[in-house]
C-alpha positions in Angstrom: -15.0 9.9 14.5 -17.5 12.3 12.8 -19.4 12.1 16.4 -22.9 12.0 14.9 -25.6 9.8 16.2 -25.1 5.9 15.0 -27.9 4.4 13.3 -27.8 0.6 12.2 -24.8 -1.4 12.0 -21.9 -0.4 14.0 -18.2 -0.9 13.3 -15.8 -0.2 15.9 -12.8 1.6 14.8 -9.6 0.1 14.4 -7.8 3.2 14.0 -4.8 4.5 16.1 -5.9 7.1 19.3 -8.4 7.8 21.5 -10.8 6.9 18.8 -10.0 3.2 18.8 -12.1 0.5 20.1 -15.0 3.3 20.1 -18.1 2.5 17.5 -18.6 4.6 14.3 -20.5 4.2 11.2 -19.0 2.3 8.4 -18.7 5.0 6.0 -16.3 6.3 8.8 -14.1 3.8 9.3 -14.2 2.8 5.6 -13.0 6.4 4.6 -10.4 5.8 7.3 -8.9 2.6 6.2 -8.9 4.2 2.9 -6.5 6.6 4.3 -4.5 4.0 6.5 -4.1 2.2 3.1 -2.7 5.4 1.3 -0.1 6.1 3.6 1.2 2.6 4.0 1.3 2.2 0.3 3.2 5.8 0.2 5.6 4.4 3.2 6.0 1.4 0.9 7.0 3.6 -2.6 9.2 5.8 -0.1 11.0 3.1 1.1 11.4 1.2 -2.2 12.9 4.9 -3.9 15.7 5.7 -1.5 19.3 3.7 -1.5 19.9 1.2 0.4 21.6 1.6 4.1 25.0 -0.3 4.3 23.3 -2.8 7.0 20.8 -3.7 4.0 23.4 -4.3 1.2 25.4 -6.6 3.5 21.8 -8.5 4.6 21.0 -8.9 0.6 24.9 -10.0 0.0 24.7 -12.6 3.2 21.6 -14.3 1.7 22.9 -14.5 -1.9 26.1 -15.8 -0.1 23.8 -18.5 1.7 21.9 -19.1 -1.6 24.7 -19.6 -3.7 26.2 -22.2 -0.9 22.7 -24.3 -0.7 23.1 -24.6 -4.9 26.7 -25.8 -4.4 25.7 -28.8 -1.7 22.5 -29.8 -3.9 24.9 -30.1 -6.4 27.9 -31.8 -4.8 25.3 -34.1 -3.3 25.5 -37.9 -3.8 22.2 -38.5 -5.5 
């Protein structure tokens, strides 16, 4: 990634690219993951902060519908 000589333990990189699979050093690929780690956790806020689609409210009603029926048979059950 920085494409100076490697000295010592390589990594290879996991990152996305032409870079992957190639061998860096593992302040390199730490900063990177660093990075990857920031903008998934940014994604993550971002996606927790908008409204949610119509398709979503009706998955999250459908599964409090199923919960709500899997109550009702436990309790109807013959013990």
């Amino acid at each position: 990634m920085c494409a100076g000589p490697i000295d010592g333990t390589v990594w290879i990189s996991r990152a996305q690219g032409a870079c992957r699979g190639k061998p860096v050093h593992p302040e390199c690929e730490k900063k990177d993951q660093a990075a990857t780690a920031q903008r998934r956790a940014a994604k993550k806020e971002a996606k927790t902060n908008r409204p949610l689609s119509l398709v979503e409210e009706n998955w999250l009603l459908l599964a409090r519908q199923d919960q709500i029926r899997e109550q009702r048979r436990a309790r109807s059950a013959p013990e």
